[in-house]
Each structure stands twice: as C-alpha cells, then as structure tokens.
C-alpha positions in Angstrom: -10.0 -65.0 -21.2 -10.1 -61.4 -21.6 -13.3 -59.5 -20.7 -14.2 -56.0 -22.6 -16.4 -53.4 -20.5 -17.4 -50.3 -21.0 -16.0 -46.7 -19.9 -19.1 -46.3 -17.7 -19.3 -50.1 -16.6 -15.4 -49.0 -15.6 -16.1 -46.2 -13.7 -19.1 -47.7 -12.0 -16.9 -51.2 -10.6 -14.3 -47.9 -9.1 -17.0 -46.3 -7.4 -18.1 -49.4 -6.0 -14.5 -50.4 -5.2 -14.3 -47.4 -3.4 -16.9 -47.9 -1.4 -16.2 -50.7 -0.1 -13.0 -49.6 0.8 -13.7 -46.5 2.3 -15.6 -45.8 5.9 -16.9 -42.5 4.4 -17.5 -41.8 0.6 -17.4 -38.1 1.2 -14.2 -36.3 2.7 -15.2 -35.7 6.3 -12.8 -33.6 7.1 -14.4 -29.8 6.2 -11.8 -27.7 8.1 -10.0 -27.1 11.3 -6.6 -25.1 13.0 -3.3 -25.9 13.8 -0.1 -23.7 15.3 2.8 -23.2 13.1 5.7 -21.1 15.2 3.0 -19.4 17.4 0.4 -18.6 14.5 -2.6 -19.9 14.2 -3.7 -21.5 11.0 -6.7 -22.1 9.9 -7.6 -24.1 6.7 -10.7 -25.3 5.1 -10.9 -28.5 2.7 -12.8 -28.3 -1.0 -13.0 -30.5 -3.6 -12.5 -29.7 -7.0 -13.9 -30.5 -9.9 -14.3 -34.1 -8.0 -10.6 -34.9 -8.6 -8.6 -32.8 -6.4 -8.7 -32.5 -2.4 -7.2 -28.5 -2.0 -7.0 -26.8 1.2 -8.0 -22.7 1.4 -5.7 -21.1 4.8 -4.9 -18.8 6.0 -1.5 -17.6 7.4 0.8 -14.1 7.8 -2.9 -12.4 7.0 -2.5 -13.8 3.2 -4.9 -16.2 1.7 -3.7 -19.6 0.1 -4.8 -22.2 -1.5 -2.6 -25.5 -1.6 -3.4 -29.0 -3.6 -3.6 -32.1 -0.8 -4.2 -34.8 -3.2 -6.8 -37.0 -5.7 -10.1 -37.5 -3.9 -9.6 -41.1 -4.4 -6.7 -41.5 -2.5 -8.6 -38.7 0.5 -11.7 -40.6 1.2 -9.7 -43.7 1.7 -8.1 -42.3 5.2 -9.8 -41.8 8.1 -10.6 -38.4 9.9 -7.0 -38.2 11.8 -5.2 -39.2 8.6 -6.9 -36.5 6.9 -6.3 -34.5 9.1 -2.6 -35.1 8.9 -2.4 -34.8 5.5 -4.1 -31.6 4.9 -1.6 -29.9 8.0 1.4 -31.6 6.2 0.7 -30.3 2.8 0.1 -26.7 4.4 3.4 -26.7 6.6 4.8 -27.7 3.8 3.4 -25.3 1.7 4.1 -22.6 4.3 8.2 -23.4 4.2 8.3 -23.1 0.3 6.8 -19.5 0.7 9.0 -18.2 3.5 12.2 -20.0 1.4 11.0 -17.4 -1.0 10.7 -14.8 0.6 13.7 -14.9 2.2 15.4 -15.6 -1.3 13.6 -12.3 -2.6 14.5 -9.8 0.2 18.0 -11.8 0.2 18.4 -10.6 -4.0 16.5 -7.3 -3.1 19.3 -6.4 -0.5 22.0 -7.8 -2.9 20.6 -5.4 -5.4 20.8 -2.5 -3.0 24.3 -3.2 -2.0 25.6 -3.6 -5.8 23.6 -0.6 -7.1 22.8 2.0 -4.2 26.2 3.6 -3.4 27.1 6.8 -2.7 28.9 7.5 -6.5 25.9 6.0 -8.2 23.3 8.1 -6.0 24.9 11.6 -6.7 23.3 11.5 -10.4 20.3 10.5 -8.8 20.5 13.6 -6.7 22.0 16.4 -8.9 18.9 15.6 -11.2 16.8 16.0 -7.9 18.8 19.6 -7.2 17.9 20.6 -11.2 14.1 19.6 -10.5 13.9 22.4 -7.8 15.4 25.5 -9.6 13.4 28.1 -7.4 14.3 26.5 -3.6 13.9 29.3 -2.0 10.3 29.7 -2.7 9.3 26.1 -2.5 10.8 25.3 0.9 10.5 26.5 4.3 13.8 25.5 5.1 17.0 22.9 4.4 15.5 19.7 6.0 12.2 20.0 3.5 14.4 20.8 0.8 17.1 18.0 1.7 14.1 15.9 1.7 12.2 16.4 -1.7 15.7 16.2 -4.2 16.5 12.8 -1.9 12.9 11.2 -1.9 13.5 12.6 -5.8 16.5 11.0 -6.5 15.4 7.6 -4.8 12.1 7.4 -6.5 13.5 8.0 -10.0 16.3 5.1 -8.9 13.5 2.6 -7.7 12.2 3.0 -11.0 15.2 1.9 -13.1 14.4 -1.7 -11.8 11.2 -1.6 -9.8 9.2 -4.7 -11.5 12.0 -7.4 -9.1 10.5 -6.1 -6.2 7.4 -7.3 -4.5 4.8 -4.5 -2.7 5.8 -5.7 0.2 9.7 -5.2 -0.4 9.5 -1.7 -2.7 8.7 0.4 0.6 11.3 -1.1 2.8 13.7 -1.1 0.2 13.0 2.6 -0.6 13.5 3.8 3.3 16.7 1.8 3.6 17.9 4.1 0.0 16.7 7.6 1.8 18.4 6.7 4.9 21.8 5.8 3.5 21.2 9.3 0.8 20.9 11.3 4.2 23.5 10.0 5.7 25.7 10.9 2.2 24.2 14.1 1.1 21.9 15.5 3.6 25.1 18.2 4.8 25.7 18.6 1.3 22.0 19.9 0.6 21.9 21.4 4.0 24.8 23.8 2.7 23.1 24.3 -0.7 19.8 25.6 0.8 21.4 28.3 3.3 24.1 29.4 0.5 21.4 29.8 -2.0 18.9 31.0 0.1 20.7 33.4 2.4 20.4 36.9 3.5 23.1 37.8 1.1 21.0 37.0 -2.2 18.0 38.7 -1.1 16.0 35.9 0.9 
C-alpha cells in the first residue's frame, strides 16, 4: 500500500529523523585553528541559507571561504568529526590555491623567457630613447637617464599582455624585465647620455 503525504508533512518526518539521529541539531562547531607548514590557520563555520556548512579562514594574510558540506550530513557528526571535516576541506582547499599559484608564476616566467629577450626589448627601448628627446635637461646624469627609457620600455612591454598576470605577479615580473634590460642596455645608454650630453655639444 502506498501512502501519499504532503511536502510539509515530508519535511517535518526529516527534521524529526534528524533529530533523533543527531546529538546536536545545531552545528557545534563555531570555529577554531590548526597549523598548516608552520602557519596558523584559523577558520570560522556559517551556515548558509540552512543548506550549506562553509568555512571563512584565513591563511598567507588572504581571506577564503571554502564549502564543507550539506547541513544535513554536518550535524550528524560529532564535535571531533566536525572538526575534522572542516580542517580537511581547508587543507584541501589550501593545496588547490598554492597548485595555482605555482601554475601561474610557472606560465608568467615561461612568458618572460619566450617574450623578454634582448632582440625583442631593443624596440622597447629605442621608443623609450625617442620619448626623452631633450636628455640633457631632464637628467642629472646617465644612471637616471638609463633608468627612465628602461622603466619606459618595460612598462609599455608589461602592457602588451598585462591582464595574465595577477597583482601579486605584475611587480615581480616587472623587476625581473628591468634587471635583465640593465644588464643588456644599461652601457649602451650610459654611452648615449655622456656622448650627447658632453662638454663638446655645449652641456
């Protein structure tokens, strides 16, 4: 024999169901720390939307939110196995985010390698040497004007493909670019500077 109930009967016989399965209705784990590789990470439990256990923590100085799973299934464990749970999901969590990031700088370095080399910067650099026509008035001496056309040059580079970077990658990509264009061109602007600007033509 079949037996027809409501949607609200349904829900009610869960509830119940739940009850009497469960030590605590209510999550009673509200937050707490663990150490991952010598950092300390601490987390906080909410429930939303009464569905969904998440977990707010923080780690590296970034906050993150990560799903744990269906409030059903969380009030069912007790306070250790909750416990577990939530640090599992957040370790876990934590390794998909440094896979990333590693992936990212790996591709941003990659990027560097193919792009960034000494025949492809010199454009990047004779349209910084255009940009300062009067030198000799605008710098003190080589090293400032070595450093404006290469800071120049790298900025206007950056910018051909500056969206794949994150914030946190632009910067350090951008010093490693200077560094090598010093290492390439820095004697060549050096000798630019002190021809142009010499006692010869005036200066």
């Amino acid at each position: 024999m079949t037996i027809l109930i409501s949607e609200d009967q349904y829900e009610k016989l869960v509830k119940a169901s739940l009850k009497r399965h469960a030590k605590d209705p209510e999550p009673n784990v509200k937050g707490g720390m663990f150490n991952v590789g010598g950092y300390l990470v601490k987390y906080s439990v909410v429930n939303r939307g009464g569905k969904s256990i998440y977990a707010n923590y923080n780690y590296d100085d970034l906050k993150r939110m990560v799903y744990i799973m269906t409030d059903e299934n969380f009030i069912q464990l007790d306070k250790k196995k909750q416990e577990d749970a939530v640090e599992f999901r957040i370790k876990k969590d934590i390794e998909k985010k440094s896979k990333l990031d590693f992936l990212t700088e790996s591709y941003a370095m990659n990027w560097v390698k193919r792009r960034a080399n000494k025949e492809s910067m010199k454009e990047y650099i004779t349209d910084g040497e255009i940009n300062y026509p009067t030198l000799c008035d605008d710098f003190g001496d080589e090293f400032e004007f070595a450093d404006n056309v290469i800071n120049y040059a790298v900025d206007k580079f950056m910018t051909t493909d500056e969206d794949m970077f994150l914030d946190d990658k632009f910067d350090e990509v951008n010093e490693i670019i200077v560094d090598m264009c010093k290492e390439w061109f820095g004697e060549y602007l050096f000798d630019i500077y002190r021809t142009t600007c010499s006692e010869e033509n005036g200066y």
